[in-house]
C-alpha positions as CSV (number, residue, x, y, z in Angstrom):
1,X,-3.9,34.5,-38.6
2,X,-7.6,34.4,-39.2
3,X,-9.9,37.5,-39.8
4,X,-13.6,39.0,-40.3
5,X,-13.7,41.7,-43.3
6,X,-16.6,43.2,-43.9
7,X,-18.6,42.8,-47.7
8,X,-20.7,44.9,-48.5
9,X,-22.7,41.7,-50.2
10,X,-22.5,38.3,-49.8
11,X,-21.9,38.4,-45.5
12,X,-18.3,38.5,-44.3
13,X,-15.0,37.0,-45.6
14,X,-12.8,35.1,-43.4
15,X,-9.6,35.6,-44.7
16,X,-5.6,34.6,-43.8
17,X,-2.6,36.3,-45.3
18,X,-4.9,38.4,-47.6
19,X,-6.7,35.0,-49.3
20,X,-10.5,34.1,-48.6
21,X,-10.5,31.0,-47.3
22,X,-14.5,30.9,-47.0
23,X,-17.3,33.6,-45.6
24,X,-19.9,33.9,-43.2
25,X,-23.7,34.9,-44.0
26,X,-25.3,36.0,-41.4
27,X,-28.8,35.5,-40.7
28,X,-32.4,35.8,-38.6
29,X,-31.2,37.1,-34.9
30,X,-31.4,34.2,-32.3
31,X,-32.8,34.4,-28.7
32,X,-31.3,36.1,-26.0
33,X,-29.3,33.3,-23.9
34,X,-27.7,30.1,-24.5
35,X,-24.4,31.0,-25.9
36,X,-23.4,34.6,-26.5
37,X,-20.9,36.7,-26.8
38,X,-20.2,40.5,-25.7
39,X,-19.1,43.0,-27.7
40,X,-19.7,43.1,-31.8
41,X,-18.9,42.0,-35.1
42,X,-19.6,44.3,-37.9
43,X,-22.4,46.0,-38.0
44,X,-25.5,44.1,-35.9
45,X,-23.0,41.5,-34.4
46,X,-23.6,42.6,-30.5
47,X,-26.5,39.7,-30.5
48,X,-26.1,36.1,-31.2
49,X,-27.1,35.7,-35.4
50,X,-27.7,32.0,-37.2
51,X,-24.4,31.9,-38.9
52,X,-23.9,29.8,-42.4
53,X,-20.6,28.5,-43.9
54,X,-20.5,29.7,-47.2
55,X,-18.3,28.0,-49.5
56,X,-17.8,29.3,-53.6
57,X,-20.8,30.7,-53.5
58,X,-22.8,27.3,-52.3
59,X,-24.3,27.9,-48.5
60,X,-23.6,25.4,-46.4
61,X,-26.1,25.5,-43.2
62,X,-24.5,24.5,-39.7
63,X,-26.7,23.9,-36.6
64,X,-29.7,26.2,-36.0
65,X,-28.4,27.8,-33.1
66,X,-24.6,28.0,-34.1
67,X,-23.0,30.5,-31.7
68,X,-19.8,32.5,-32.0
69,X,-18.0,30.9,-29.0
70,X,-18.2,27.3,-31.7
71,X,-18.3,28.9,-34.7
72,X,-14.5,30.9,-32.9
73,X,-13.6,27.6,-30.8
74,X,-13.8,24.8,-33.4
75,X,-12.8,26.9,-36.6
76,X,-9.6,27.6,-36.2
77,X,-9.4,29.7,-33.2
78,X,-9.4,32.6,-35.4
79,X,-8.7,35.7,-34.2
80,X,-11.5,38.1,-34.4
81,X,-11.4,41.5,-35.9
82,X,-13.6,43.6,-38.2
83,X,-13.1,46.5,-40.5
84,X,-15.1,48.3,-38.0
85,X,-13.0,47.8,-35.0
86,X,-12.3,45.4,-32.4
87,X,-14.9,45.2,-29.4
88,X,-14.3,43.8,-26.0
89,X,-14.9,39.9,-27.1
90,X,-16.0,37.6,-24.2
91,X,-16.4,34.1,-25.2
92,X,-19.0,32.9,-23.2
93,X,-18.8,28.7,-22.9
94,X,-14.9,28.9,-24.1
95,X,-12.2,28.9,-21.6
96,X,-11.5,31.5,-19.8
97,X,-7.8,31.3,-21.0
98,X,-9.0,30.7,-24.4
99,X,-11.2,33.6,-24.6
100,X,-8.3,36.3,-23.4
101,X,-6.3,34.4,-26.2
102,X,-8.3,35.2,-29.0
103,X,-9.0,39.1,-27.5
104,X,-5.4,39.3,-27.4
105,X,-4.6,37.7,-31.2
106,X,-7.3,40.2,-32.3
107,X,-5.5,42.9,-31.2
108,X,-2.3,41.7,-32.9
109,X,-4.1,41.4,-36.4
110,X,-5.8,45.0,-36.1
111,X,-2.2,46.6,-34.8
112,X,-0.2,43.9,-37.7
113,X,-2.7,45.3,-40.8
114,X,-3.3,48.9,-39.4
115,X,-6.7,48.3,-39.9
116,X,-8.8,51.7,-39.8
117,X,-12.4,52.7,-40.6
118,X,-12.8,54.3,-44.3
119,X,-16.2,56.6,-44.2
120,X,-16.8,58.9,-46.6
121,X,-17.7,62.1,-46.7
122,X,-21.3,63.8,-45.4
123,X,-23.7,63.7,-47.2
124,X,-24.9,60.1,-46.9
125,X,-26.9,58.4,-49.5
126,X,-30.0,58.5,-48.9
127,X,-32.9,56.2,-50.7
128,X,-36.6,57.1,-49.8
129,X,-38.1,55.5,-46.7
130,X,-41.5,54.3,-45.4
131,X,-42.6,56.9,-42.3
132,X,-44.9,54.0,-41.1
133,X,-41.8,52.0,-41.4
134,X,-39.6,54.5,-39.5
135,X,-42.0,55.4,-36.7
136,X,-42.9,51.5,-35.9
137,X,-39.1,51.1,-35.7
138,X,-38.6,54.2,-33.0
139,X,-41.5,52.5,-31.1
140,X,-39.2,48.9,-31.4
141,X,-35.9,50.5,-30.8
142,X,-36.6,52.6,-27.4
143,X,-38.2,49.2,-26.1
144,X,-34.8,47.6,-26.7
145,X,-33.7,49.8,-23.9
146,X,-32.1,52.4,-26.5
147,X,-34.3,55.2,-24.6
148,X,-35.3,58.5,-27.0
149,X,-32.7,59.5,-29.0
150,X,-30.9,55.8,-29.7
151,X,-33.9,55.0,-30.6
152,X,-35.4,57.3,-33.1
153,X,-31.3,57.4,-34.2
154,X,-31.5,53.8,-35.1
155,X,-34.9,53.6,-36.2
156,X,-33.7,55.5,-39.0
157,X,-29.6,54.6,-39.3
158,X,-31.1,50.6,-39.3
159,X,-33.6,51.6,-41.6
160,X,-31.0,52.7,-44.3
161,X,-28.8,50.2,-43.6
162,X,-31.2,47.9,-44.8
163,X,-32.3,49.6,-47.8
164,X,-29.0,51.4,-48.9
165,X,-26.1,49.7,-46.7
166,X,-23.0,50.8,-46.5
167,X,-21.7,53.4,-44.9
168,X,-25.0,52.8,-42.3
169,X,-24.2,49.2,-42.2
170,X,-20.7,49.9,-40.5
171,X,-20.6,52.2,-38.2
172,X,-20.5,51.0,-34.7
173,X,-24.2,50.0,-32.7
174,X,-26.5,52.8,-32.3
175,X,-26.2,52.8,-28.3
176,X,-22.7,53.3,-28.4
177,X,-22.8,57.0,-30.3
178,X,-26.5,58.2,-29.5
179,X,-27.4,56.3,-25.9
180,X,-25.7,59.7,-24.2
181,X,-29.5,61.5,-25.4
182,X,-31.7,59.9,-22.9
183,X,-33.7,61.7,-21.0
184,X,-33.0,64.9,-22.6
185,X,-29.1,64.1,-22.1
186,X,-28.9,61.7,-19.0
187,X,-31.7,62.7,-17.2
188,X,-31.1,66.7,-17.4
189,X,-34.2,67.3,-19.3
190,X,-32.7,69.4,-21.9
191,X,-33.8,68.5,-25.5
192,X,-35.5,65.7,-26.2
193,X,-34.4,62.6,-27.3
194,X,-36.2,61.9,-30.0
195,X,-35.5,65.2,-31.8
196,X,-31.9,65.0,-30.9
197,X,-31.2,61.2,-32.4
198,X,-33.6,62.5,-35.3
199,X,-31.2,65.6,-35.9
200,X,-28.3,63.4,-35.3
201,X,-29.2,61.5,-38.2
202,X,-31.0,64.4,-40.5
203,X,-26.8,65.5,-40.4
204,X,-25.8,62.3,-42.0
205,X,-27.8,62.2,-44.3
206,X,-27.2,66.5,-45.3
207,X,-23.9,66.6,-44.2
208,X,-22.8,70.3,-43.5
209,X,-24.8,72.7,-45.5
210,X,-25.9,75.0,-43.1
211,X,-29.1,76.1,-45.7
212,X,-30.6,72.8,-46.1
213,X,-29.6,71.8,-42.3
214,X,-31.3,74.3,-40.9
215,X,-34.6,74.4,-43.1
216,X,-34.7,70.5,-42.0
217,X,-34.4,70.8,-38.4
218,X,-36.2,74.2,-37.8
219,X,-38.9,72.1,-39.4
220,X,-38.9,69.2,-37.2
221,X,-38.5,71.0,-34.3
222,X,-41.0,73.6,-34.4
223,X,-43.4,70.1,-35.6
224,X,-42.6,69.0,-32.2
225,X,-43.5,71.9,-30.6
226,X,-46.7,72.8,-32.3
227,X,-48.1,69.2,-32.5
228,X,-50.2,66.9,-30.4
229,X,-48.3,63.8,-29.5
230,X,-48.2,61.4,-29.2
231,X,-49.9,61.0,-33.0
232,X,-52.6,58.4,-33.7
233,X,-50.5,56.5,-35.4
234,X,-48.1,55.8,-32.9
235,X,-51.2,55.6,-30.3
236,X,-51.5,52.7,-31.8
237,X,-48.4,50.8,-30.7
238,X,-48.1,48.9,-27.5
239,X,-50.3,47.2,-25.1
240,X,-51.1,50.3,-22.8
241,X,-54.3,51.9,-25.2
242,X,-54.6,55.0,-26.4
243,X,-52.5,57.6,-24.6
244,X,-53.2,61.4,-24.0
245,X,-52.1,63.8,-26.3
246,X,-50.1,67.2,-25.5
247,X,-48.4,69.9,-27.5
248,X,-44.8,70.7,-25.8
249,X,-44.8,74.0,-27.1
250,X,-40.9,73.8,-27.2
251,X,-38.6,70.8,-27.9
252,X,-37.1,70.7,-24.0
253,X,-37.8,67.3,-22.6
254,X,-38.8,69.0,-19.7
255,X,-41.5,71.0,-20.7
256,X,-42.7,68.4,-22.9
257,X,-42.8,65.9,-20.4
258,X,-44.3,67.9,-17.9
259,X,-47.5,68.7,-20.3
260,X,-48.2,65.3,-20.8
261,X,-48.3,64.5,-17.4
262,X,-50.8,67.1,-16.8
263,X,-52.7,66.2,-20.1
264,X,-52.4,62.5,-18.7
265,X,-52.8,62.7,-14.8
266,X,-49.5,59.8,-14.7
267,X,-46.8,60.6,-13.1
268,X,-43.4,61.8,-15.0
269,X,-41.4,58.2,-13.7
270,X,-44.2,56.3,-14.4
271,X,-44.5,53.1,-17.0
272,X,-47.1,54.9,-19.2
273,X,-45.0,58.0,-19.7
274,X,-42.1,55.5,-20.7
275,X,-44.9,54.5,-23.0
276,X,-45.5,57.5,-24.4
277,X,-41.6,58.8,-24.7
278,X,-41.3,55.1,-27.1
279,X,-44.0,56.6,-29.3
280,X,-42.6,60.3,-29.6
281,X,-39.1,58.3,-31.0
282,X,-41.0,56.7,-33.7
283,X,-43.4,59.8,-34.2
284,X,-39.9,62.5,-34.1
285,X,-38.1,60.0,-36.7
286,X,-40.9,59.1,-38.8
287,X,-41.4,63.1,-39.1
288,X,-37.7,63.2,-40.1
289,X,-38.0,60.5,-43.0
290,X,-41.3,62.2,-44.1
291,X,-38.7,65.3,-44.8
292,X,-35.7,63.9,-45.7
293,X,-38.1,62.3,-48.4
294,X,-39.1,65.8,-49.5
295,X,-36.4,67.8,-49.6
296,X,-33.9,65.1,-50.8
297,X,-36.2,62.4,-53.2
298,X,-39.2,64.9,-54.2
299,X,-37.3,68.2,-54.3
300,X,-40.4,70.0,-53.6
301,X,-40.0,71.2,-49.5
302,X,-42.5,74.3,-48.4
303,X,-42.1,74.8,-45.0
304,X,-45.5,74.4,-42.7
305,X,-44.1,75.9,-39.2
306,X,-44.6,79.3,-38.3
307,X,-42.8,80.7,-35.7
308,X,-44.9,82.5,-32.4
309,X,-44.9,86.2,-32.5
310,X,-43.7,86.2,-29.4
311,X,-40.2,85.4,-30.4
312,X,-40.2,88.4,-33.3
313,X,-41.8,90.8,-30.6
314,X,-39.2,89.6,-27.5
315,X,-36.5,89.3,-30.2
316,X,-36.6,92.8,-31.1
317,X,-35.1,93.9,-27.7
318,X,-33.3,90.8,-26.5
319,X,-31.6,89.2,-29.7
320,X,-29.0,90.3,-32.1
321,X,-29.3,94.4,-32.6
322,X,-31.8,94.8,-30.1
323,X,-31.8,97.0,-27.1
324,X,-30.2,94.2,-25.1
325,X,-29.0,91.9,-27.1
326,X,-28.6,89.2,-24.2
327,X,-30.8,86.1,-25.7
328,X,-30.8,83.8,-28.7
329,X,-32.8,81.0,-30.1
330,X,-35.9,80.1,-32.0
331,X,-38.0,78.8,-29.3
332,X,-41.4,80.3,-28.2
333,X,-40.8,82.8,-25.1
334,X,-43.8,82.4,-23.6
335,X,-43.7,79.1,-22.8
336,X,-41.1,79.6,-20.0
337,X,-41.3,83.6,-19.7
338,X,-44.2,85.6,-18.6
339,X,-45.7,87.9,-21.6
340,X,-44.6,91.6,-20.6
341,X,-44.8,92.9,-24.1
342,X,-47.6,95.9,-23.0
């Protein structure tokens, strides 16, 4: 029985009874069409990927556009799995019977080797990164119909998987742990996208100390409350010009949103506020790098948000030991509350 294990260098082995018979290298992504296969391969596989034979050490290149329904079909018949997992595998141009076949002798080799995902621990490694690089990617990735938090998500989780690899280069496509974040959380408006795939991925890269956690997101957050966006350099991007700038005054997707439309005059459904959503995921995550790179690679963080009166003044009745004590939270009060303070 044939299988993919993942390498951290040199592509992928293809292995039987515990040997390497040969490996895989895996390289530019393809077009969209011809052959191609659902479901993934190890980290990236979920497009189709110019694949190369690669035999002791000596690469061997097969046809241009070599899918994985012939590289699958005429090698073997291998079953497919991956360290990662098994995906649902459709082998599109293979039989029908053929396909199920191989699905179902994948299963068998994960269930036969008890094959499991090994992570380690939080914090991630973490290798200083290009904000330019970051917030181009954002842009990129919520055109690939990853939305706002997917998108700034992978444009930093692809990022490092790049430049540091594993454990970012094996854990399972970005749309299928961060995709949930759109809209401010399917459509409900709450926070935004880009600061949640942002945060998502500041937590991988701190891991669970509260301290540094919160100094890093209070940051970005109260950044994407106090600053006009979408930034120049983001304004950039596209084919739509330069866009209208607005300051959210809190991180709700609602609120934000609806600011920019009146900055703008577009409407909230409309294909320039889509616009303007893809540069806010490069803007949030290139904002996150620009921290991460501080706090982690320079050592030398000093915190640049201040938070609104407002929410010391309200705080001192509604918050913990005040008068009422029935609210919490950091965000400014007067952007949703009338200002009763006397």
């Amino acid at each position: 029985m044939y299988y993919f294990t993942n390498e951290k260098k040199g592509g992928y082995n293809v292995t039987k009874g515990g040997k390497v018979e040969t490996k895989v290298r895996i390289g530019k992504q393809l077009p969209k069409g011809e052959s191609q296969a659902e479901g993934w391969l190890g980290y990236g596989f979920h497009n189709l990927w110019e694949v190369e034979i690669m035999e002791d050490k000596k690469v061997k290149p097969l046809e241009k556009a070599l899918s994985r329904r012939k590289f699958l079909c005429d090698a073997g018949k291998f079953a497919v799995g991956t360290a990662v997992g098994i995906g649902s595998i459709g082998l599109v141009g293979c039989s029908a019977k053929m396909a199920e076949q191989t699905k179902e002798k994948a299963k068998e080799t994960v269930a036969a080797t008890n094959t499991k995902v090994e992570f380690p621990p939080t914090p991630w490694p973490y290798k200083k990164l290009d904000p330019e690089v970051v917030r181009k990617a954002g842009f990129e990735a919520y055109k690939r119909d990853l939305h706002c938090m997917a998108g700034s998500f992978a444009a930093i989780i692809e990022t490092l998987a790049k430049e540091v690899g594993y454990p970012y280069d094996a854990i399972p496509p970005v749309e299928q742990l961060a995709y949930y974040g759109a809209g401010g959380v399917m459509g409900w408006a709450t926070l935004c996208g880009a600061a949640n795939g942002s945060c998502m991925a500041i937590n991988l890269i701190l891991g669970k100390d509260h301290e540094k956690l919160g100094v890093a997101i209070n940051e970005l957050l109260g950044y994407y409350s106090t600053t006009p966006l979408p930034t120049a350099n983001s304004n950039k991007f596209g084919d739509m010009g330069e866009q209208a700038q607005s300051v959210a005054g809190n991180p709700l997707c609602h609120v934000s949103v609806t600011n920019w439309c009146k900055a703008s005059g577009k409407k909230s459904f409309s294909p320039e506020r889509a616009e303007r959503c893809a540069k806010l995921a490069g803007d949030i995550a290139a904002k996150a790098v620009e921290l991460l790179n501080q706090i982690i690679v320079e050592g030398s963080f000093t915190p640049v948000y201040k938070a609104p009166e407002a929410i010391t003044d309200c705080g001192s009745c509604h918050t913990k030991g005040g008068v009422l004590e029935n609210s919490r939270g950091k965000m400014d009060c007067l952007t949703c509350h009338d200002d009763h303070r006397g």
